[in-house]
ChimeraX commands (.cxc) that place a marker at each C-alpha (Angstrom):
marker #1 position -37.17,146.40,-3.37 radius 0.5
marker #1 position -40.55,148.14,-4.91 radius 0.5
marker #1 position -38.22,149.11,-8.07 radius 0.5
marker #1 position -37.09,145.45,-8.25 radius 0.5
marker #1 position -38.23,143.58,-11.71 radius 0.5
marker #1 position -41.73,141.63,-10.37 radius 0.5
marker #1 position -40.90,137.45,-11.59 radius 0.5
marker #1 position -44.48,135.59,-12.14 radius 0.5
marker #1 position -43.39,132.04,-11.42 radius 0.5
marker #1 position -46.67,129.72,-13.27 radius 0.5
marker #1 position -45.92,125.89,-12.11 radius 0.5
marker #1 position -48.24,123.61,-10.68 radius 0.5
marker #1 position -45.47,121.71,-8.34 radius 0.5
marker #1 position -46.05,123.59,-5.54 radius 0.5
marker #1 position -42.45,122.76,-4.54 radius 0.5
marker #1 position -40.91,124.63,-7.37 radius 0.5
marker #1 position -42.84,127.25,-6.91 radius 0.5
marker #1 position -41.75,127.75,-3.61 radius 0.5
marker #1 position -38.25,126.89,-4.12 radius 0.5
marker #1 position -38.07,129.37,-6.59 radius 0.5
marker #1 position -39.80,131.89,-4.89 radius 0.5
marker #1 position -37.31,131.73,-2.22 radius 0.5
marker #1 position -34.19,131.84,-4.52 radius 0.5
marker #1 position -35.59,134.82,-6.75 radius 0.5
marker #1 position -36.23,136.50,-3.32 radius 0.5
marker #1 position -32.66,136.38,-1.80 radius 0.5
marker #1 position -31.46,137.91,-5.37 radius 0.5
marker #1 position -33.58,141.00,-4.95 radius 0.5
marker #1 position -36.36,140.45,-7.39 radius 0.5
marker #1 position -40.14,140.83,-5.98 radius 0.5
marker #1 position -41.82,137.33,-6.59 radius 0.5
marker #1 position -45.59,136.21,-7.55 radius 0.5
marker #1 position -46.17,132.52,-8.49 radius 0.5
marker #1 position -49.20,130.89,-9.79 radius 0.5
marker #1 position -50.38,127.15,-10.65 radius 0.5
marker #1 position -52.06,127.71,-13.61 radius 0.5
marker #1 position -53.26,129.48,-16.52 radius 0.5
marker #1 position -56.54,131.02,-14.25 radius 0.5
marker #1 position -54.06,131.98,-11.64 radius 0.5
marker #1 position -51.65,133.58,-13.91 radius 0.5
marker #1 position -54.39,135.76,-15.77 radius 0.5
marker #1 position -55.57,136.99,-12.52 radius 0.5
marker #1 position -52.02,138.23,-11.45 radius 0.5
marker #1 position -51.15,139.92,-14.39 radius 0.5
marker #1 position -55.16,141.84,-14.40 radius 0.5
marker #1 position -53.97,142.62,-10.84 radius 0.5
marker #1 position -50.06,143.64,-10.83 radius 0.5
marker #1 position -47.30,145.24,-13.36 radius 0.5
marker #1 position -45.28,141.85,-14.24 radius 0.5
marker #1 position -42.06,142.00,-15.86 radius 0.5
marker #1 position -40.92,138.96,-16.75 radius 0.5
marker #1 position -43.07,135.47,-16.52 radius 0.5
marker #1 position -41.50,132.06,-15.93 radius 0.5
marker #1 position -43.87,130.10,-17.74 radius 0.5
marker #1 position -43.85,125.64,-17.15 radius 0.5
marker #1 position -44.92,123.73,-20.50 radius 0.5
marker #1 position -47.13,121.06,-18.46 radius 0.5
marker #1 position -49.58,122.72,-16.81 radius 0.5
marker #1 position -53.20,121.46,-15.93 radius 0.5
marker #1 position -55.69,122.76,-18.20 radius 0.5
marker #1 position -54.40,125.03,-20.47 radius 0.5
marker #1 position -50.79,124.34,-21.12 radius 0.5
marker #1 position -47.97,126.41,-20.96 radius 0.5
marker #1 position -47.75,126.62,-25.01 radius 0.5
marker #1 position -51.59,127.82,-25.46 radius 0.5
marker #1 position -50.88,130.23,-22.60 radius 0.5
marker #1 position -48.03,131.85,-24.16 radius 0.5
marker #1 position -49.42,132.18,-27.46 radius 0.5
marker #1 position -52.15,134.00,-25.66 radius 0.5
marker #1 position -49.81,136.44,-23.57 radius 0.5
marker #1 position -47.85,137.10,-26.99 radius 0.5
marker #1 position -50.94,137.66,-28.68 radius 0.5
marker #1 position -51.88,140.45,-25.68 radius 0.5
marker #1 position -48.80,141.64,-24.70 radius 0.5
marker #1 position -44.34,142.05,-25.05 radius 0.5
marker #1 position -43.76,140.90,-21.15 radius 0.5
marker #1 position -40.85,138.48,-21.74 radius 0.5
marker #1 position -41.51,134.57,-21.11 radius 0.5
marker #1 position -39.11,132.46,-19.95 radius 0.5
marker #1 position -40.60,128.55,-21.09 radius 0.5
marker #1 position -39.91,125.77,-18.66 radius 0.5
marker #1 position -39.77,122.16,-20.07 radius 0.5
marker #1 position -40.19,119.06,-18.82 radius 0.5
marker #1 position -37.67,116.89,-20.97 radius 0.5
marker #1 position -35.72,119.71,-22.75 radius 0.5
marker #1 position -36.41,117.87,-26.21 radius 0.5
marker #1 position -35.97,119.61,-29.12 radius 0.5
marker #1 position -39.26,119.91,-30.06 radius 0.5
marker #1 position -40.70,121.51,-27.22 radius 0.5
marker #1 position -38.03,124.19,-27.46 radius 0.5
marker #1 position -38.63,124.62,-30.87 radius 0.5
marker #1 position -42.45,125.04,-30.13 radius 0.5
marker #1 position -42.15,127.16,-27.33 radius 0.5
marker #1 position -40.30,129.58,-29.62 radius 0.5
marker #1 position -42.49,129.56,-32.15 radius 0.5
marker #1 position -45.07,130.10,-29.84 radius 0.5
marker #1 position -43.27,133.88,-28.81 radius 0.5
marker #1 position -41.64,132.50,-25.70 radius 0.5
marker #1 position -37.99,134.68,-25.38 radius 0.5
marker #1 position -35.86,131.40,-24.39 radius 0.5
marker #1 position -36.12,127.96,-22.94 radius 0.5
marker #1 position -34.41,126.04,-19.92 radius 0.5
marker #1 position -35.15,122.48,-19.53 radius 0.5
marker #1 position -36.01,121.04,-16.61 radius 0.5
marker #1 position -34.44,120.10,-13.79 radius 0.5
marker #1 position -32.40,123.13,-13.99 radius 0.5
marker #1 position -29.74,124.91,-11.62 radius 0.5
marker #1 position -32.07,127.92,-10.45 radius 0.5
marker #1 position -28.45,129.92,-10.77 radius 0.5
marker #1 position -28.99,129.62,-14.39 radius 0.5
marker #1 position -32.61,130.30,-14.51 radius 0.5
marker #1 position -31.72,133.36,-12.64 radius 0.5
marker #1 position -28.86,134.13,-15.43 radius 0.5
marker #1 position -31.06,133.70,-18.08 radius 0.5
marker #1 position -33.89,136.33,-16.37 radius 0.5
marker #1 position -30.96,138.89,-16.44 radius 0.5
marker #1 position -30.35,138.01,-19.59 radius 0.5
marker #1 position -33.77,138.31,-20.96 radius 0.5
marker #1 position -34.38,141.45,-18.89 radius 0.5
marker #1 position -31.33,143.17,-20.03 radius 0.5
marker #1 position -32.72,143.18,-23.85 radius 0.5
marker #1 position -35.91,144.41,-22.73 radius 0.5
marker #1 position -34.71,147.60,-21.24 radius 0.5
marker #1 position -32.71,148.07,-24.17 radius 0.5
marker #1 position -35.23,147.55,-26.78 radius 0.5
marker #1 position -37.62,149.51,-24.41 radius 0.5
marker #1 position -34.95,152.73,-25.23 radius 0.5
marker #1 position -32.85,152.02,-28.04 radius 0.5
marker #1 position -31.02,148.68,-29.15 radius 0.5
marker #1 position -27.38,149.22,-29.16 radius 0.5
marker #1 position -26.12,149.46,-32.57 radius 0.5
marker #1 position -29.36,151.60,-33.66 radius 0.5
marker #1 position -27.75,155.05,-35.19 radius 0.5
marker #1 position -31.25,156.44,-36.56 radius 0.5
marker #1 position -34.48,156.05,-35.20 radius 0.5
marker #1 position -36.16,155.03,-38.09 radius 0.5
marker #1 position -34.62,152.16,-40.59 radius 0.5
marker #1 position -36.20,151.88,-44.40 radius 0.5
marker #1 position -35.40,148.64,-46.19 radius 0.5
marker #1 position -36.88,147.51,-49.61 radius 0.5
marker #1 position -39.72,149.47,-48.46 radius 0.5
marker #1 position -40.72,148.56,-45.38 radius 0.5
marker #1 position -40.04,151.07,-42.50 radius 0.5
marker #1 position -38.54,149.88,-39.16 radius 0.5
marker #1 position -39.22,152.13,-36.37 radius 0.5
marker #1 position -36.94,151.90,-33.55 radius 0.5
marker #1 position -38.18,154.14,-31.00 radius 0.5
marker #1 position -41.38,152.88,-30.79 radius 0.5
marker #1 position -40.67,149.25,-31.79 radius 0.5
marker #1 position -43.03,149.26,-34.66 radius 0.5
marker #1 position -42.60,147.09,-38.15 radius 0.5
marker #1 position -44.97,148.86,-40.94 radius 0.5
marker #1 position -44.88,147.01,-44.24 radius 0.5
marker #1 position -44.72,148.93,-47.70 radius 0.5
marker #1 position -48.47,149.04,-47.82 radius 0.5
marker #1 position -48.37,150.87,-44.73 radius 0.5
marker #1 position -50.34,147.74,-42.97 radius 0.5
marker #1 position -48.58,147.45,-38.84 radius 0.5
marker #1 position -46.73,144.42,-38.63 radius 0.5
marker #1 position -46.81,142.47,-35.30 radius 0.5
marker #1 position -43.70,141.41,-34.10 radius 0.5
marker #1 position -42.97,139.55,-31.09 radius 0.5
marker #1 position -39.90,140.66,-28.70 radius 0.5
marker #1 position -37.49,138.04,-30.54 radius 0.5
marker #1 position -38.74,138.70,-34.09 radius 0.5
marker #1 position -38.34,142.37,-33.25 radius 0.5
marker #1 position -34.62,141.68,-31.88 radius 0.5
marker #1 position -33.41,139.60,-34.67 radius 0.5
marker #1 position -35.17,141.78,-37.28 radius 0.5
marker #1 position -33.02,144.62,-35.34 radius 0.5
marker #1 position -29.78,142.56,-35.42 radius 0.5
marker #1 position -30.21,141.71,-39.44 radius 0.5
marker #1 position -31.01,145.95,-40.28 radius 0.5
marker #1 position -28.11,147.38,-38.21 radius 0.5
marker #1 position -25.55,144.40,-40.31 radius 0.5
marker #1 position -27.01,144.43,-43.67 radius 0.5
marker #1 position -25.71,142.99,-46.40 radius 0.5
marker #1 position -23.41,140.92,-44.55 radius 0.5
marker #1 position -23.39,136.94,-43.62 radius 0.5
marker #1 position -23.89,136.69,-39.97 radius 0.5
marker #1 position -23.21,133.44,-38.00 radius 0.5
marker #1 position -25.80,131.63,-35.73 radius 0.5
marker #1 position -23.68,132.51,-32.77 radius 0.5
marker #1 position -23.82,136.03,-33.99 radius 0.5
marker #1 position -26.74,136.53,-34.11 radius 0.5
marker #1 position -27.81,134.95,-30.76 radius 0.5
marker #1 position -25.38,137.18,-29.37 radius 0.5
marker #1 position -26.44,139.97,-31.03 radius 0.5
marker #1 position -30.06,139.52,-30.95 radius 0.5
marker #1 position -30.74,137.23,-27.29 radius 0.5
marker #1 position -27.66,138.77,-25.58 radius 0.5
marker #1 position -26.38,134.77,-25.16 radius 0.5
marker #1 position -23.95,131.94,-26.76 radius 0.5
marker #1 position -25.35,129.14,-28.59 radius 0.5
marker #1 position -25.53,125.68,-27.54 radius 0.5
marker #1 position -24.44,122.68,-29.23 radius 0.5
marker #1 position -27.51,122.30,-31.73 radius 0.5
marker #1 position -29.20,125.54,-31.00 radius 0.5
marker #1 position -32.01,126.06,-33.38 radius 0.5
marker #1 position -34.17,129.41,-31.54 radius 0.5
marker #1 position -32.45,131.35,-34.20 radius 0.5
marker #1 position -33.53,129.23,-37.09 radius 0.5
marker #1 position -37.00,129.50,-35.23 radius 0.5
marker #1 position -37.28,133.01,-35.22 radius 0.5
marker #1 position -35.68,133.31,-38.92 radius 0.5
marker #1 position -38.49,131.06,-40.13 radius 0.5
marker #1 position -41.25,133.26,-37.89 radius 0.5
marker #1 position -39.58,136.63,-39.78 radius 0.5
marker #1 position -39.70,135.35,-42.95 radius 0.5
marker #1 position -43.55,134.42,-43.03 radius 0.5
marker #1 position -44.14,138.09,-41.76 radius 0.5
marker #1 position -42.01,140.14,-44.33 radius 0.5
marker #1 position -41.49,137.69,-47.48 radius 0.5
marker #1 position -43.44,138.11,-50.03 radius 0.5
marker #1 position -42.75,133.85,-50.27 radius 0.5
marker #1 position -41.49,132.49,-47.34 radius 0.5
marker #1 position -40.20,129.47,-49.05 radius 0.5
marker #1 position -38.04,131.54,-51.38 radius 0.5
marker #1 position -36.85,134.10,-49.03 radius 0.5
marker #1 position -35.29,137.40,-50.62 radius 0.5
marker #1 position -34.87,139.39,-47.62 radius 0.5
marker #1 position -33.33,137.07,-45.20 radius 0.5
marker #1 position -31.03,134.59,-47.56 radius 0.5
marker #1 position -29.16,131.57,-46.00 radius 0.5
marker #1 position -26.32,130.88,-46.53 radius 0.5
marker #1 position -24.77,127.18,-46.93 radius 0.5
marker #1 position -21.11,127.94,-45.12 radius 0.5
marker #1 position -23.81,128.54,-42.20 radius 0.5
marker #1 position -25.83,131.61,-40.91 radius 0.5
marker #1 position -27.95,134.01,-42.69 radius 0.5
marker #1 position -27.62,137.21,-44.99 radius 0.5
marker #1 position -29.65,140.53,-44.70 radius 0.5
marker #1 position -29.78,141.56,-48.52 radius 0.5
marker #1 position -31.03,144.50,-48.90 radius 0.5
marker #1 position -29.87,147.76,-48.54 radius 0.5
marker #1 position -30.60,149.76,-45.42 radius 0.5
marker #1 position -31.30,153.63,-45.40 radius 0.5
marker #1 position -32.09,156.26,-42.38 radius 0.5
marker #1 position -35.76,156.98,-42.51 radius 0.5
marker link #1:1,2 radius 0.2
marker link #1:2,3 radius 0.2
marker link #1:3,4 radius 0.2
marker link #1:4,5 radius 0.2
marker link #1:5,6 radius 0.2
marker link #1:6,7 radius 0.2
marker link #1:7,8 radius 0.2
marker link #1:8,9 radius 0.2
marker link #1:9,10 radius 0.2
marker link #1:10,11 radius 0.2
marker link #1:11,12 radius 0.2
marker link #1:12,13 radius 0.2
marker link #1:13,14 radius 0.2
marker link #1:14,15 radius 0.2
marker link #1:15,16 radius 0.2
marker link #1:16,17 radius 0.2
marker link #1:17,18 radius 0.2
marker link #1:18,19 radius 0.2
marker link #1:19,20 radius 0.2
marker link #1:20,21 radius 0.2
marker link #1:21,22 radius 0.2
marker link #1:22,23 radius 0.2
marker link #1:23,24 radius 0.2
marker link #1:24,25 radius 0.2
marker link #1:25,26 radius 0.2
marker link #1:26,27 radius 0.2
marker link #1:27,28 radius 0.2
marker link #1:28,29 radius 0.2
marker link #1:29,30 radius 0.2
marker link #1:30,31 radius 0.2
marker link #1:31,32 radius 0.2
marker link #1:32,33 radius 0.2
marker link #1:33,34 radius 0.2
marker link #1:34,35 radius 0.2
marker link #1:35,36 radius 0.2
marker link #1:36,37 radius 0.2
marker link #1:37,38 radius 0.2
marker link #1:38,39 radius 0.2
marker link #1:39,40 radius 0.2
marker link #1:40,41 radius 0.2
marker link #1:41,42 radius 0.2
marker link #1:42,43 radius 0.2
marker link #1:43,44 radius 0.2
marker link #1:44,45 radius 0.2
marker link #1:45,46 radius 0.2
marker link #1:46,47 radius 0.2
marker link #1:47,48 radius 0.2
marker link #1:48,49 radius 0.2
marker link #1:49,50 radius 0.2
marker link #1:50,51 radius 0.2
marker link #1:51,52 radius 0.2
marker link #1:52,53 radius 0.2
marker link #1:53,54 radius 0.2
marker link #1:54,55 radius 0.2
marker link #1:55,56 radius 0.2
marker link #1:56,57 radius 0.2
marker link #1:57,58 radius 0.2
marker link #1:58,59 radius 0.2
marker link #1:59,60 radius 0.2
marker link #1:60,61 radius 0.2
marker link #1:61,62 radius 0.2
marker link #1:62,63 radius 0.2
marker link #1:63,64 radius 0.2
marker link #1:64,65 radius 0.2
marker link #1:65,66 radius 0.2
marker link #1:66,67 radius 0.2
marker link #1:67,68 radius 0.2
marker link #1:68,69 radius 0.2
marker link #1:69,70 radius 0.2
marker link #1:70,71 radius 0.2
marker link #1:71,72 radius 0.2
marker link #1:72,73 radius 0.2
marker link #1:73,74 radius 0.2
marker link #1:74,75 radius 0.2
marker link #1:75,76 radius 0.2
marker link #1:76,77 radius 0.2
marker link #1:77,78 radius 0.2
marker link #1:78,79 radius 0.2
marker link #1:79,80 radius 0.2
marker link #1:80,81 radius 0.2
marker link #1:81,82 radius 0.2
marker link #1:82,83 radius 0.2
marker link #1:83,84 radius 0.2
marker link #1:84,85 radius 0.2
marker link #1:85,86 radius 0.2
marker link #1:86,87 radius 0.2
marker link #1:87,88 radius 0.2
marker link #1:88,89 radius 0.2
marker link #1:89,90 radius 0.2
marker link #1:90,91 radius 0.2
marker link #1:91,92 radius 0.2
marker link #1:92,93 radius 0.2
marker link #1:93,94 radius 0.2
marker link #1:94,95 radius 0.2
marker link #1:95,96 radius 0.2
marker link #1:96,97 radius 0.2
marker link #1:97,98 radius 0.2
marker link #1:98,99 radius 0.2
marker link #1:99,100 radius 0.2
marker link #1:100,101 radius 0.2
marker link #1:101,102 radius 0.2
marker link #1:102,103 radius 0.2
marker link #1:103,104 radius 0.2
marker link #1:104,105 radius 0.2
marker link #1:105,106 radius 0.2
marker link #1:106,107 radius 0.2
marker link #1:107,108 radius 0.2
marker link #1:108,109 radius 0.2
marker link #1:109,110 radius 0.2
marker link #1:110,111 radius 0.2
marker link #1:111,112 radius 0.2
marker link #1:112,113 radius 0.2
marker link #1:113,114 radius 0.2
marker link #1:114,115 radius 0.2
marker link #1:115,116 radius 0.2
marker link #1:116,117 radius 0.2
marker link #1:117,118 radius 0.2
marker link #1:118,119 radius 0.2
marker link #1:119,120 radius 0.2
marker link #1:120,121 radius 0.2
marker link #1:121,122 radius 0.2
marker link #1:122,123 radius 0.2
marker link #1:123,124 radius 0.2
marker link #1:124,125 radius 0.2
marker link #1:125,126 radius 0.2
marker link #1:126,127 radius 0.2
marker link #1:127,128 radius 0.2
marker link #1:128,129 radius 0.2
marker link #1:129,130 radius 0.2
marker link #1:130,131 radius 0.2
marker link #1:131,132 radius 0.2
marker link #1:132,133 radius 0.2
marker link #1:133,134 radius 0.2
marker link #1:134,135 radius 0.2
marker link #1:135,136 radius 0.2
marker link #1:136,137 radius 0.2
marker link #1:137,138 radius 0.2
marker link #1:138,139 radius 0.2
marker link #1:139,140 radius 0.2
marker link #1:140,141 radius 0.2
marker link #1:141,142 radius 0.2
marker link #1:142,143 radius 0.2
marker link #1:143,144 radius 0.2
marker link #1:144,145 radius 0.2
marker link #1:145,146 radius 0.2
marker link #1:146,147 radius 0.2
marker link #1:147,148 radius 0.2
marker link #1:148,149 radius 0.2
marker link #1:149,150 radius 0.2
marker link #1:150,151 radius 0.2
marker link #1:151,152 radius 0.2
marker link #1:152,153 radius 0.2
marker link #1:153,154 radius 0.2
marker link #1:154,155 radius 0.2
marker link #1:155,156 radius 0.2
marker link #1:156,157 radius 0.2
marker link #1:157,158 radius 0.2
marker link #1:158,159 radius 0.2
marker link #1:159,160 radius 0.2
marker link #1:160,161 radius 0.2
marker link #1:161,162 radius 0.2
marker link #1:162,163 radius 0.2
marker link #1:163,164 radius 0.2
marker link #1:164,165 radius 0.2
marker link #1:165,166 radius 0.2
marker link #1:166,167 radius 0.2
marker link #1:167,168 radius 0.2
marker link #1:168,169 radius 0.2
marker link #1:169,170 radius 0.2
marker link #1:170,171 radius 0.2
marker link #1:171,172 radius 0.2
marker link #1:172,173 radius 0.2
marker link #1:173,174 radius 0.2
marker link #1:174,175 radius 0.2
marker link #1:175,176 radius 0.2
marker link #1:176,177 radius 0.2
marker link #1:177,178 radius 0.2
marker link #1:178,179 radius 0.2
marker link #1:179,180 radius 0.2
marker link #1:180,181 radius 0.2
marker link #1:181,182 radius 0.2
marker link #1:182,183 radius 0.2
marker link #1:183,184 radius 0.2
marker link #1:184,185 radius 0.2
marker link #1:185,186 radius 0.2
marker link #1:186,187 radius 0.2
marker link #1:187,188 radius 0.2
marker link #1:188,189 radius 0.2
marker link #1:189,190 radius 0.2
marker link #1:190,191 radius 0.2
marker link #1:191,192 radius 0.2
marker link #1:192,193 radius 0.2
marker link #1:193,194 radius 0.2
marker link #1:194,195 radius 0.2
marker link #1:195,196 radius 0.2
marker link #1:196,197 radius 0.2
marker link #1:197,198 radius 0.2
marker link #1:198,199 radius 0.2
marker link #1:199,200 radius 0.2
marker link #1:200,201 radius 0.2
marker link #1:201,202 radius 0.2
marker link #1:202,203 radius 0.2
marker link #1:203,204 radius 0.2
marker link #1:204,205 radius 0.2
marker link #1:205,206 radius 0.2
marker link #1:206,207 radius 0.2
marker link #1:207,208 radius 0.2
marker link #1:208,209 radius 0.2
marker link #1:209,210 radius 0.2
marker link #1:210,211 radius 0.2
marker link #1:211,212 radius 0.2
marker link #1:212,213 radius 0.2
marker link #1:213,214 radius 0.2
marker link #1:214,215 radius 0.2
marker link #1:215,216 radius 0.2
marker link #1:216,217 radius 0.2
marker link #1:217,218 radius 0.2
marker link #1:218,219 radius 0.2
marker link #1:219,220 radius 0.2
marker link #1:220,221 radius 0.2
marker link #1:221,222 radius 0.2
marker link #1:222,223 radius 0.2
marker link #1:223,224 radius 0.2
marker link #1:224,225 radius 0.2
marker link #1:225,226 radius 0.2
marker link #1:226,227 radius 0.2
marker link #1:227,228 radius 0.2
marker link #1:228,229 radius 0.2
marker link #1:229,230 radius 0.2
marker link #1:230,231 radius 0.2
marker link #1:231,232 radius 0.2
marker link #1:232,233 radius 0.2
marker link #1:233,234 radius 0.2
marker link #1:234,235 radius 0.2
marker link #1:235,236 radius 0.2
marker link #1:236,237 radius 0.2
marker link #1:237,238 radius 0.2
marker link #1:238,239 radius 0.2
view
């Protein structure tokens, strides 16, 4: 059990927290939970966390501010509970760094599919991404390096990138030049198949852009494409 990924479970209703405590348990994975924002910093100062399961409506400080806040200070992966599963708070939540969404209530079966999910690309990105043939990838001057994870722009400036952006980015340089689907690329970059009206990919496309266009709102790099999905343009050399 001590080599067992460590869950931080952040929900103020005690009763989830307990319930999902329980069921994380009896699936081998060592469990903390917290009931707010205070809580949560204190356990992550204190232990080595691996994945956080992160409510939207929290007291306080909400689960949005809070995960800007983590992204800002760290790659642990968030899972984002919310309350009505609209939309919007998905979309948010997203664009806030979170690594995917379940709205509640929820079958904790597929809470606990999506955690295997989510961990699953984080020990591959923490090696190599499958796919990834060099361990450096140039494109139109900016320098993707694999092994460490790093995004350095042509002026040699260190690009943050969040575990998604990172991912997709990852998906886009190992097919470029080549129109890639929405369901593609979830698969290919989240390791899962879209749902009806799925727009986390859209999300993080939008996120990319404003980090490596020179205009966001006339995209070069990252071109959509009307039949649906998205094109990597240009050209992609071994560093």
């Amino acid at each position: 059990m001590s080599t067992s990924p460590h869950i931080l479970v952040v929900d103020d209703d005690r009763e989830i927290r307990n319930l999902l405590g329980r069921f994380l348990d009896k699936n081998e994975y060592r469990v903390t939970t917290a009931a707010d924002g205070r809580e949560m910093r204190q356990v992550l100062k204190d232990r080595h966390i691996d994945l956080v399961v992160l409510d939207l409506m929290l007291p306080g400080e909400d689960g949005l501010d809070l995960c800007r806040k983590l992204r800002a200070e760290s790659e642990i992966p968030v899972i984002m509970l919310t309350a009505r599963g609209e939309e919007m708070d998905r979309i948010i939540g997203l664009e806030m760094g979170a690594d995917d969404y379940l709205p509640k209530p929820f079958n904790p079966r597929e809470l606990l599919a999506r955690i295997k999910a989510v961990l699953r690309r984080s020990e591959r990105a923490a090696s190599r991404p499958e796919g990834l043939s060099a361990p450096v990838l140039v494109f139109d001057g900016w320098t993707l390096n694999v092994d460490r994870r790093e995004l350095v722009s042509p002026d040699g400036v260190l690009v943050p990138l969040s575990g998604g952006e990172y991912d997709l980015l990852a998906a886009f340089a190992t097919h470029p030049q080549r129109v890639l689907s929405r369901d593609q690329l979830l698969d290919l970059a989240r390791g899962r198949n879209a749902q009806p009206f799925d727009r986390s990919i859209d999300v993080q496309v939008s996120r990319l852009r404003r980090k490596i266009e020179a205009n966001p709102k006339e995209p070069q790099l990252i071109k959509t494409v009307r039949t649906g999905g998205y094109m990597f343009t240009p050209a992609v050399e071994a560093g």
